[in-house]
N, C-alpha and C positions, 0 to 999 in steps of 0.2 A: 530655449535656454542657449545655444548654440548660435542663435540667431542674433542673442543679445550679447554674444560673448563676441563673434563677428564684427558690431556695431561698435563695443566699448573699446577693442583693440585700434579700428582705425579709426575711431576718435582722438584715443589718445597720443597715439604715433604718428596720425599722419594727417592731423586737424587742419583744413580747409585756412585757419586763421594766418596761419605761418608763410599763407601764399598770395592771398587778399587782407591788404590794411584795412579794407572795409570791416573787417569781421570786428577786431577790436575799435572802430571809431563807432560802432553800434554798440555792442555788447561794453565797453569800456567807455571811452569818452570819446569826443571831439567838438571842434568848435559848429557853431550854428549860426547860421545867418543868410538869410532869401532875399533880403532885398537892402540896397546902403544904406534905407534911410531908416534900418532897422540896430539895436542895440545884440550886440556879439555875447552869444548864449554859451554854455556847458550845456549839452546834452549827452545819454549814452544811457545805457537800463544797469550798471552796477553803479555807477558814480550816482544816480536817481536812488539806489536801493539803500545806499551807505549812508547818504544824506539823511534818511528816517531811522535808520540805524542809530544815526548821532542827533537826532532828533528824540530818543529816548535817554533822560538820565541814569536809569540805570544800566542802558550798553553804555552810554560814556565812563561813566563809573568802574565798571566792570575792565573796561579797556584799560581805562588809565592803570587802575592795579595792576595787571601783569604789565603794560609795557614798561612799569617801573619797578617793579620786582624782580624780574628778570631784565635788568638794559641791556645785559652782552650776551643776549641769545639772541636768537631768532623770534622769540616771543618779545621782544623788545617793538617790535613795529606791530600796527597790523595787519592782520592779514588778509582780512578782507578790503583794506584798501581808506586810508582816512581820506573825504571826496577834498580837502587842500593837497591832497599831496596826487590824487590820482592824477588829472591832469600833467605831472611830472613826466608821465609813463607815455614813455616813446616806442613807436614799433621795431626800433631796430632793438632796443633793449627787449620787448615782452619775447621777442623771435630769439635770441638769442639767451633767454632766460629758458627759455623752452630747449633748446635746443641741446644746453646745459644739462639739465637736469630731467627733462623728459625722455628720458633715454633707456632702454631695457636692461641697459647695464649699474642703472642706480634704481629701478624698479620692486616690487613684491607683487607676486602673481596669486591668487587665492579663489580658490574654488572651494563649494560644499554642495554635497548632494551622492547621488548614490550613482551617478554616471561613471564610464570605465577611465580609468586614471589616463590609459592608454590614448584614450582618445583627446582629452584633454591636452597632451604633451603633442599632440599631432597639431592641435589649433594653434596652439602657440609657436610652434616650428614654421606655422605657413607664415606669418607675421613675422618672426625673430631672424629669420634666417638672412632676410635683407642687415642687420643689422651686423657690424663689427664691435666688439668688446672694448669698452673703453674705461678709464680711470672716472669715477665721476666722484670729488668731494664733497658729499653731504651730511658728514656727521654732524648733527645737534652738539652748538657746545654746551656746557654744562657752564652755569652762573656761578662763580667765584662767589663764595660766602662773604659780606660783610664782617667788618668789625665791629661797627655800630649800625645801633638801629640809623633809620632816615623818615624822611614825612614829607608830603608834596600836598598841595592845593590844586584842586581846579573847578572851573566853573559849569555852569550848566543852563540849558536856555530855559525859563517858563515865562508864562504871558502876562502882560503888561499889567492886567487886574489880579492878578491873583497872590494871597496871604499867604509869604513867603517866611514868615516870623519862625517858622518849624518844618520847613523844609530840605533843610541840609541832611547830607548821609555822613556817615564817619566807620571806618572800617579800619582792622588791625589783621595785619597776614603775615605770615612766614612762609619762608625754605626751608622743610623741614629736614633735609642732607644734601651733600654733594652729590650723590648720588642718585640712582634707582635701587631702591630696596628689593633683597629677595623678596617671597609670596609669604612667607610666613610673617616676616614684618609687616612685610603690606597691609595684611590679615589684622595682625595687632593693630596696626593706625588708625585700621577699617572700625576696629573693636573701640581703643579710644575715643573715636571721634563720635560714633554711635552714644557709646556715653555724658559724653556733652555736649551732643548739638544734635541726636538722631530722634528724641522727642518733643513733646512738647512741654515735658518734665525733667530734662536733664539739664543736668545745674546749669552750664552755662547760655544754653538760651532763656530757659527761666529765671536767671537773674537777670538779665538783658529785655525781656520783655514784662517782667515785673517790676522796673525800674523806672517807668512811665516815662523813660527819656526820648521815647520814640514810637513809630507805629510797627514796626515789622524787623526781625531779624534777617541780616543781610550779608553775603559771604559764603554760605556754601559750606565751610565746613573746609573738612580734608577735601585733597584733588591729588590723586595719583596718577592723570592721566600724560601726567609730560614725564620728561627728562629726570627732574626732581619733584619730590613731593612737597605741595603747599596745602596751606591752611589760613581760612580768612572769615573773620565774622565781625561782624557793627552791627550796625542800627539806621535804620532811614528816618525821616521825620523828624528830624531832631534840631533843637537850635543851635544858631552856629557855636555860638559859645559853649555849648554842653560836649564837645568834641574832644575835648580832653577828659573830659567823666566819663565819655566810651572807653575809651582806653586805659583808664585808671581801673575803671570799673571788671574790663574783660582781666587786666591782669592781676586784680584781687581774688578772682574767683576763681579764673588757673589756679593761684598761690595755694588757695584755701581747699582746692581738691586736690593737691596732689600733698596736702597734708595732710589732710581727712582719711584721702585713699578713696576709689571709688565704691559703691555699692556693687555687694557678691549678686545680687539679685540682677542688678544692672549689666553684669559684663556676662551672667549667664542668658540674661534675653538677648544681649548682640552675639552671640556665638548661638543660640538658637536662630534667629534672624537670617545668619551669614548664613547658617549650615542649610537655612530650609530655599535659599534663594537660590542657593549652587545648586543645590538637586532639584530643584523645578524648575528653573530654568526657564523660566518664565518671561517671555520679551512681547507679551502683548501682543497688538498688531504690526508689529514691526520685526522684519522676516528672522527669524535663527541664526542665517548664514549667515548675514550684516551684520547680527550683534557679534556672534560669535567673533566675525573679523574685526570690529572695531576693539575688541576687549585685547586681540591679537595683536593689533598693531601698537596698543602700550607699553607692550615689551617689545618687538620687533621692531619699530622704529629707531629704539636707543640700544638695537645690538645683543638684545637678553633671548629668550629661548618662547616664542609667541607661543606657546601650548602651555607655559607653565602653569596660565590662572585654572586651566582643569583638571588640573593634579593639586586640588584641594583638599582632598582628605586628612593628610599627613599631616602638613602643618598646623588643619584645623584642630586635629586629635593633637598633638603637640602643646598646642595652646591651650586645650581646653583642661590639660593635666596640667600644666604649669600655673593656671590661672584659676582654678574652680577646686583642685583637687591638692596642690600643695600649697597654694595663695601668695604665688610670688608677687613683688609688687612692681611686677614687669611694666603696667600701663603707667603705675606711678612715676617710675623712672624714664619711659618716655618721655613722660609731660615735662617735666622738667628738662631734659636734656633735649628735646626735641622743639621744645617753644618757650618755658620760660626763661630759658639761659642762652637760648638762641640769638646772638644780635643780629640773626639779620632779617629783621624785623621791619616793616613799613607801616606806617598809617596814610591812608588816603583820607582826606575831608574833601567831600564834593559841596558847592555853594551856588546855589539857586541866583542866577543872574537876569534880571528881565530885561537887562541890553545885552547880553550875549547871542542871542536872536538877533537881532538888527545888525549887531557887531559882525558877526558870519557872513549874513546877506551883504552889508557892505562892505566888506574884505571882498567878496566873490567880485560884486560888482567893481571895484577899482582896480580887480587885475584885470580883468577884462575890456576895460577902460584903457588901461594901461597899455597893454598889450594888443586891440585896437590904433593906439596913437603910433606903435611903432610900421602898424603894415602901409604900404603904398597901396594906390585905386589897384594896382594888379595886384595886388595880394587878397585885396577883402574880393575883388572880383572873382580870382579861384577858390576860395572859400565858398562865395556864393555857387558856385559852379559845383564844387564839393559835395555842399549841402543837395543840391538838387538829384545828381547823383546818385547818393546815398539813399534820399527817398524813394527816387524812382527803381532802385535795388530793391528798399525793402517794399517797396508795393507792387513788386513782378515776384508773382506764382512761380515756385521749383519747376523747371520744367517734368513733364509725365516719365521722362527717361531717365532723370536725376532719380527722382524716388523711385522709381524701379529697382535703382540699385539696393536699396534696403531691405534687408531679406526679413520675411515676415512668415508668420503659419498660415495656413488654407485655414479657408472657413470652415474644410472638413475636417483639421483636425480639434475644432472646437465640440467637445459631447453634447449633444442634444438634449440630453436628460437632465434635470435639474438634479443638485446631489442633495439629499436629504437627510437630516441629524435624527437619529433615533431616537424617538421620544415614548415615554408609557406614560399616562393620561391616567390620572385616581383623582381619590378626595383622603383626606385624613380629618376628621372631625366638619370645623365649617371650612377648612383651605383646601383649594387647591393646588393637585401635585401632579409636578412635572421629574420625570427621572432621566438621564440620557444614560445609557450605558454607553460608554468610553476610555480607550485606554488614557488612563490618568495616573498612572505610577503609584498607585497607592492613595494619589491625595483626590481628599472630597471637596467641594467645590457647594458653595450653600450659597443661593440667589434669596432673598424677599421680596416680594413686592405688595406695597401696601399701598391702599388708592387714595390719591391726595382729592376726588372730587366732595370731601365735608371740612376742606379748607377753606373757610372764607377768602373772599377773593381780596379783603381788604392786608389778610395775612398772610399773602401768596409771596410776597418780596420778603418776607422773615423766613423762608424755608430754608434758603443754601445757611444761614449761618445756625438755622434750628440743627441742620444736618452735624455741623460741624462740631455743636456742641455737645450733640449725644456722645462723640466720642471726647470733648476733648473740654469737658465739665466736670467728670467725674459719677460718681455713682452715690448710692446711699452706702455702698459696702468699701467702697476704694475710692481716694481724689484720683484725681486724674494724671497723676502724676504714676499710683499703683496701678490704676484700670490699662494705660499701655505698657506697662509695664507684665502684668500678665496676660494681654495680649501679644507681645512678645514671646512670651515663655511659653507659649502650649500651640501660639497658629501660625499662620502666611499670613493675617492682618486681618483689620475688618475694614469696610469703609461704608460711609452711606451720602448717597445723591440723591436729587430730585431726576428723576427721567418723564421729558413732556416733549408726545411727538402728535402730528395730525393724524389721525386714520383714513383711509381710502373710505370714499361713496360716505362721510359721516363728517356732519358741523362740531361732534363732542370730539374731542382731545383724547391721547392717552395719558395721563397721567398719574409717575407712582413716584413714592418714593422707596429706595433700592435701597438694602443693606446686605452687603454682600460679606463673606468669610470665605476661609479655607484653612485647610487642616488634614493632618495625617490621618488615616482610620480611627487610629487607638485614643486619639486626641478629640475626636468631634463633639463628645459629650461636653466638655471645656469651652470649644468653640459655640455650643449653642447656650450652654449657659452665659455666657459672655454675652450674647446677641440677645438674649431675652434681659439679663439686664439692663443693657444699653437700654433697649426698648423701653423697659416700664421701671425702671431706678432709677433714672440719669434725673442730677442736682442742680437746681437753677438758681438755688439763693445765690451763688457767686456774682456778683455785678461787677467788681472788678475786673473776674477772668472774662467773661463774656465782653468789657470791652476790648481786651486787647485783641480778642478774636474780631472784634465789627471794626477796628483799625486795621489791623492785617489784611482784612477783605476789601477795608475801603484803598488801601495800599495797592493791592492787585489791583484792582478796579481801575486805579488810575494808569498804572503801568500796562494795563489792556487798549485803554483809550490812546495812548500812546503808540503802540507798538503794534495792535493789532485791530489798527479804524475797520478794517475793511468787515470784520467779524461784527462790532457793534454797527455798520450802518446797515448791514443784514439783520441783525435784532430789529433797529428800529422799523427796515420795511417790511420786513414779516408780521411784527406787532399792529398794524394795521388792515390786513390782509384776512387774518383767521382768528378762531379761539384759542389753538395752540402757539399761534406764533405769537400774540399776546400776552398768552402766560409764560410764555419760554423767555420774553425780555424782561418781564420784570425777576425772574430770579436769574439773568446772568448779560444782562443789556447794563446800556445807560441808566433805564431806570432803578436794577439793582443799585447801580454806585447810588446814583441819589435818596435811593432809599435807605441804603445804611449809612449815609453823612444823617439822615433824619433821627436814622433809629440812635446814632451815637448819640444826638442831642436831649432825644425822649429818654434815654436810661439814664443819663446824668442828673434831668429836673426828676424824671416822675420813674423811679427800677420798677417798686411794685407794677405797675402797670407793662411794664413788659415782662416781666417774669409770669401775670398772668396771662399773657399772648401765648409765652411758648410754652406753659403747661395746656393752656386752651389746642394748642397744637398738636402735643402729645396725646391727648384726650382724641381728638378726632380723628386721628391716624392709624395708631397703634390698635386694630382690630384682630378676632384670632381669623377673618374671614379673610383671610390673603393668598396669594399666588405663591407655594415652596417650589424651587428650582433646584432639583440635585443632579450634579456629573460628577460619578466616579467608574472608577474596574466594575464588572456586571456582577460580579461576584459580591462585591461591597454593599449594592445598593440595596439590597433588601436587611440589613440590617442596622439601616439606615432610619429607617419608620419609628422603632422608640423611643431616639431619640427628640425628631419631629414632636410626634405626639406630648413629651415633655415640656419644649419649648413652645407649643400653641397652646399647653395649658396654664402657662405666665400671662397672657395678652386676655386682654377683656372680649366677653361675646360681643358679637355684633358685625355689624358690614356697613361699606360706604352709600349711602343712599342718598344723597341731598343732587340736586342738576348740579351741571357744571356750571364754571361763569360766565358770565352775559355782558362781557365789557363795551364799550362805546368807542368803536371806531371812528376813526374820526381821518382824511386824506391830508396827509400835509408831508411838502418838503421840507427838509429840514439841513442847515449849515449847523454842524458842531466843530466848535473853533478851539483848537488844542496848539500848545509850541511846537509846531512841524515844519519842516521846509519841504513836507512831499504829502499829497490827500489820497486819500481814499474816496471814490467812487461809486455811488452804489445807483441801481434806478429799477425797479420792480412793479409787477402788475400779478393778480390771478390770474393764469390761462381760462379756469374752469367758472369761474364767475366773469371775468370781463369779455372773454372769448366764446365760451360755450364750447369750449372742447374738451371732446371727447378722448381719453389716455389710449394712448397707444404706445407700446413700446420703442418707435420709432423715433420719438421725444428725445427719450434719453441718448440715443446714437447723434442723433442731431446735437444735439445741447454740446456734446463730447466733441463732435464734429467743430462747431462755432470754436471752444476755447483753445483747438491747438490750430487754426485758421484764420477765420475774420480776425478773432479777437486779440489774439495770439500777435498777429501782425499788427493789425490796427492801434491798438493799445500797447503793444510791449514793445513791436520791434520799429515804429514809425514811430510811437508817443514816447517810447524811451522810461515806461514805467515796468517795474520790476514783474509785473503780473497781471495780467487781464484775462477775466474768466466768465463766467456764468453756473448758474445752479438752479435745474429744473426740477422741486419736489413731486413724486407722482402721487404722495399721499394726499399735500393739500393743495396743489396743482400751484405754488408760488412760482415764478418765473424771478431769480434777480441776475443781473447785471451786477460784477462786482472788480473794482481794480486794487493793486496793492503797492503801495509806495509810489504814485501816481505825479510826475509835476505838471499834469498837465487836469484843466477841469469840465471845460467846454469842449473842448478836441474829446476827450472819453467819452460824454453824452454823443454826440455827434455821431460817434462811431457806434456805440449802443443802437441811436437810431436807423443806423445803416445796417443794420444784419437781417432782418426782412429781406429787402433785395437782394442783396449778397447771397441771401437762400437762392432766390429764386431766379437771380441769373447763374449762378454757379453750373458748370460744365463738370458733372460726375463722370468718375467712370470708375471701372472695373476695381480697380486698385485701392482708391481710393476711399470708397463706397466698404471694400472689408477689411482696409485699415480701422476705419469706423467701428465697423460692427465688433469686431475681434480686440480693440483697445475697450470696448465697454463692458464685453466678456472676459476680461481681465480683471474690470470694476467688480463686477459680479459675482465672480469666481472665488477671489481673493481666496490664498490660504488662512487657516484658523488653527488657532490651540485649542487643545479638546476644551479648556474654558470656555472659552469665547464661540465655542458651537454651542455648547450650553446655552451661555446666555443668549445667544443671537436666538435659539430657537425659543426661548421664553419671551422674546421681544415678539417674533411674530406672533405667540403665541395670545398676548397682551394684543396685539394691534389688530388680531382676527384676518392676517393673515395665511391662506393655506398655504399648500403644494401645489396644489392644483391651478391656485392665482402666481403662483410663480413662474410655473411652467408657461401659462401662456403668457405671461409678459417674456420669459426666457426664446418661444416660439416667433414672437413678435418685435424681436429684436436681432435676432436671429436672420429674420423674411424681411427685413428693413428693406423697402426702393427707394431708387433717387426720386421717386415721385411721393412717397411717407417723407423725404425730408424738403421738399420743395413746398411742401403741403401746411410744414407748418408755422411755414413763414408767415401763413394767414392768421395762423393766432397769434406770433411774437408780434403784430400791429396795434395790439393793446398795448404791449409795454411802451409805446411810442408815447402814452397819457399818461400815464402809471408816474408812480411819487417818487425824490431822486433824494437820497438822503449825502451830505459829503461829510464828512470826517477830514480837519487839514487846518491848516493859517489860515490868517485873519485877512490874510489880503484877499487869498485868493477866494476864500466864501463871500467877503465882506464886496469883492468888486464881482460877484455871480449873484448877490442874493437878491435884486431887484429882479434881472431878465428871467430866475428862475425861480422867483416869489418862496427864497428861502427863507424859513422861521428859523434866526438863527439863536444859538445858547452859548453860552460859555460854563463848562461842569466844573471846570476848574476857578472859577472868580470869587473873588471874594462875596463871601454874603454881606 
């Protein structure tokens, strides 16, 4: 910790970039160009990252909103950097921008942990002390309210084929005060917005997505996290011309709730919601300390008291008498004074342009042109001189004394002993039970797992929206409008997903699907009845509701293919590779998106036939023969069993028994062609089928090794793509090759194929070797919520694997040599064959797909 607190101080104070222009002509931008008779490039890995950034309509979308909502703050630009403007950005400005405001005197210092405070105030004094106290102006202004509302246009790139008739977005936001609200308001806005926009039954999304004017609800809702609080919701998919029925539409049903008043039933499940989220506390896999500081710095930044959000009680109890117990029509009066009397009001219409793409690229190219015509032969010649330079920087190794200096742990103080989650092992009738005793504050924590192997493999792409509609169909006893609604009022949520992972030494999959709860002691009865409903009540004559759910999924779908290539060209070479990684694309790949543009088409000609799919679903799933996963207090759990026993006796006898599937692989590279001006790379092989190799924990050190080294350099800091990585599964032995926001496509192959050698000329030593080992025992290690020990230990426990198999991969990774990672440069020589999937523009697949015999698609073209 100490070591890392070391690290971030002279990062931040005394950054290497302030002293070499080199650092920002990489990391930021500069010009490119190796030889005269070559055309004058923008290269750099943030100005490459921003470009896919604005390559997705919805961050363009989302940008324009605030920087027009707020114009006279600081959220007026962006801040990540629009790539027209970065270029702008001179070293004498970035240096002086820093210098400005990176300063300890306009800083926030924030630790958490149980370390002595004492020591803490010592680190920061070895660092501080160099520093003199200076004035530094950074206060956030605050946006001056409008008088009237306002409206702005703008456009958005998609490609040259594709049916653009209902592609516009249309969005309506306010400022909802001059100011930062106390916690108790906060709280209230928290409550209101929960009420119209926090289900999938609260009036104003459900009017907005029953209104068939579009696919997917879009805006977010409340946002507390600035200066001032805003609020913003539309519609995507919508035709251009329907853009004023967005907003006629959103402020009719404002109007009509804050006449109505909202539901008692509703503001008591967002005040159950708030209350149970603030005492659990619950931030996933993402550390405590971080949340806790991010949540801190929303009041801290604008000058308020950063500890206020955890002196929640008060206010909540305040609110919950004023609102449930005397029924004042406090939210009423928000709404009205907070947004529909608000003028300062904006609507954004975003418009689907398929020469905005070329428009871009040819704007790029004629300043570069331009600004070309003005340099002399001595000018492009230092430039060339520049470029060369700068390569030969980034393709010279730190030297061994440089990193020395980064202080790191011994490998002894890494524990040798794998830590193990407490588990007690039974049966309850035909299921299987798993129990963790854990401290849990009270709350119980309920896993299911039911085996998807008597899914027909024709029905395997209907699972994620089968999933979504158990919750979000309704019931035989509640629509669905009530069923989260008292789901709300008694739990922490439900949720259910497909989980499909490979197993070690095994060709079958694991595959379940997961329905997960939680819930206070005295509550769990409520919670498993809810769960046993879902299961064996949930209503499928809805054909309407079910489409807007296969539109909102095909919605995501596309904004995934956009935004996150590098995830689907890993679907598609996995899906070739194994049993699991085949079934793992068609419910969350490319093949999903095409599969629910299919299934929207089949429920519109023929519902019957898909309602009896996903009854046919429910039928083969919902067995009482499943896997129960309970973590709570040790005290709790054994009174935990009757309830159980209750909820297995809702679910039909029986167990999963059919094989898995047997799909047909088949090798092919693949160009999927999306509106991007940056690709994704991807290139995969089996270690264990094309190599014959045998796992050894030494893999994974190596793998870890490649992505902050070869690939690291080769791919991010020479190709100027925002991220180049690799991913070694040791379950199904997949090997892929993967880049992110990429301008380059043959140079990232190239270098993919260079990492063999690179293993096996590389000059290890000491340092370097438990840098390795010690960043993947990090991987490893990773802290957990007593949930997520739960679950994790139900996952091994599904996968078959031990303790015992952990340990020795733990041992084996551990006893890692330079000759385990020289070793397995013999197998990475498969992926040198192995299939190359890109995700990107048309150029640049369309001028690769001959020399790399790419099968290319377009998911977005018109049928």
């Amino acid at each position: 910790f100490y070591n890392l607190v070391d690290v971030y101080l002279d990062a931040v104070l005394h950054p290497r970039a302030l002293k070499d222009p080199r650092v920002l002509a990489q990391e930021g931008w500069h010009y490119e160009i190796e030889d005269k008779s070559e055309p004058l490039t923008f290269k750099g890995v943030v100005f490459n990252e921003m470009k896919g950034v604005y390559s997705n309509p919805d961050s363009v979308q989302s940008r324009t909103l605030l920087n027009n909502l707020l114009p006279d703050t600081p959220y007026g630009v962006d801040s990540g950097g629009d790539p027209k403007e970065i270029p702008n950005l001179t070293f004498e400005y970035f240096k002086g921008f820093h210098e400005r405001f990176y300063h300890p005197s306009n800083a926030k210092f924030w630790f958490y942990g149980d370390d002595p405070p004492a020591r803490r105030l010592e680190l920061l004094d070895e660092f501080l002390r160099d520093f003199e106290k200076k004035e530094v102006t950074s206060e956030i202004a605050k946006q001056p309210l409008w008088v009237e509302p306002r409206a702005v246009e703008h456009a958005f790139a998609v490609g040259k084929d594709e049916d653009i008739s209902k592609k516009s977005m249309a969005c309506v936001s306010w400022v909802m005060s001059d100011d930062k609200p106390d916690l108790e308001m906060s709280i209230a806005l928290g409550i209101m917005d929960y009420c119209l926009m926090g289900t999938p039954g609260a009036p104003l999304r459900k009017a907005l997505t029953d209104s068939g004017l579009g696919s997917r609800v879009i805006g977010g809702g409340l946002y507390d996290g600035l200066v001032q609080p805003t609020f913003s919701v539309g519609l995507k998919d919508i035709k251009e011309s329907d853009a004023k029925a967005v907003e006629e539409l959103v402020m009719k049903t404002l109007t009509a709730v804050a006449a109505d008043g909202f539901e008692p039933e509703a503001v008591e499940a967002a005040l159950n919601k708030i209350e149970f989220e603030n005492r659990e506390l619950n931030t996933g896999g993402f550390p405590r300390g971080l949340s806790l500081m991010f949540a801190a710095v929303q009041n801290w930044n604008y000058g308020k008291d950063p500890f206020e959000g955890l002196r929640f009680e008060a206010p909540l109890r305040a609110l919950r008498e004023k609102l449930v117990e005397k029924k004042e029509p406090l939210l009423e009066d928000l709404l009205r004074k907070r947004i529909l009397e608000n003028t300062h009001r904006l609507v954004v219409t975003s418009k689907p342009d398929v020469e905005e793409g070329p428009r871009v690229e040819a704007a790029e190219k004629e300043r570069l042109e331009q600004h070309r015509a003005t340099l002399s032969e001595a000018d492009i010649q230092g430039l060339i001189d520049a470029t060369k330079e700068l390569k030969e920087l980034q393709e010279t190794p730190d030297q061994p004394e440089a990193l020395a200096t980064v202080p790191r742990l011994e490998l002894d103080d890494i524990p040798k002993e794998s830590k193990k989650i407490p588990t007690e092992l039974g049966r309850l009738g035909a299921a299987e039970v798993l129990k963790h005793p854990l401290l849990t504050s009270g709350v119980v924590y309920v896993d299911l797992a039911f085996n998807l192997r008597d899914v027909p493999s024709h029905l395997l792409t209907l699972v994620p929206l089968f999933c979504r509609g158990l919750r979000e169909m309704g019931t035989k006893s509640s629509d669905f409008v009530q069923l989260q609604r008292r789901i709300d009022l008694s739990t922490g949520g439900i949720s259910t997903a497909p989980l499909i992972s490979a197993k070690r030494d095994s060709d079958e999959p694991m595959a379940y699907l997961m329905m997960r709860g939680k819930a206070m002691e005295a509550k769990v009865p409520s919670l498993m009845d809810l769960m046993a409903e879902i299961a064996t009540g949930v209503t499928w004559e809805n054909k309407d509701r079910f489409l807007q759910l296969a539109r909102e999924s095909q919605a995501a779908g596309r904004s995934q293919l956009l935004s996150a290539g590098h995830v689907v060209a890993a679907g598609r070479l996995g899906r070739q590779l194994t049993v699991a990684g085949w079934a793992s694309e068609q419910i969350s790949g490319l093949s999903q998106f095409e599969a629910v543009g299919q299934l929207i088409e089949l429920a519109e000609k023929d519902w019957p036939k898909v309602e009896s799919q996903l009854r046919e679903l429910q039928a083969c799933i919902f067995k009482s023969a499943c896997v129960v996963n309970l973590t709570a207090d040790a005290d709790v759990l054994p009174r935990l069993d009757s309830h159980v026993e209750t909820f297995l006796g809702h679910l039909p006898d029986g167990a999963a028994t059919s094989p898995f599937w047997v799909p047909e692989y088949s090798t092919t590279s693949e160009g999927i062609v999306v509106p991007s001006q940056v690709n994704y790379v991807g290139k995969a092989a089996n270690l264990y089928k094309e190599a014959d190799y045998k796992l050894h924990g030494s893999a994974v050190v190596t793998s870890r090794l490649l992505g902050t080294t070869w690939l690291w350099d080769k791919v991010r800091v020479v190709g100027g793509a925002y991220g180049g990585f690799c991913n070694f599964d040791v379950r199904s032995g997949d090997f892929k090759y993967l880049s992110y926001r990429d301008p380059n496509l043959q140079q990232t192959l190239d270098a993919y194929d260079g990492t063999a050698e690179f293993l096996r000329s590389m000059e290890f030593n000491d340092d370097m070797l438990a840098k390795s080992i010690i960043g993947t025992m990090g991987d490893v290690d990773q802290h957990q919520l007593p949930d997520a020990k739960g679950y994790t230990a139900l996952q091994r426990h599904l996968l078959g694997e031990t303790d015992e198999m952990r340990q020795e991969m733990r041992d084996q990774i551990l006893g890692t040599t330079a000759d385990d990672m020289r070793s397995f440069a013999d197998a990475l020589e498969a992926v040198k064959s192995g299939s190359v999937c890109v995700v990107g523009g048309e150029d640049a697949i369309q001028g690769a797909s001959e020399s790399l015999g790419l099968k290319v698609t377009s998911p977005f073209a018109a049928s």
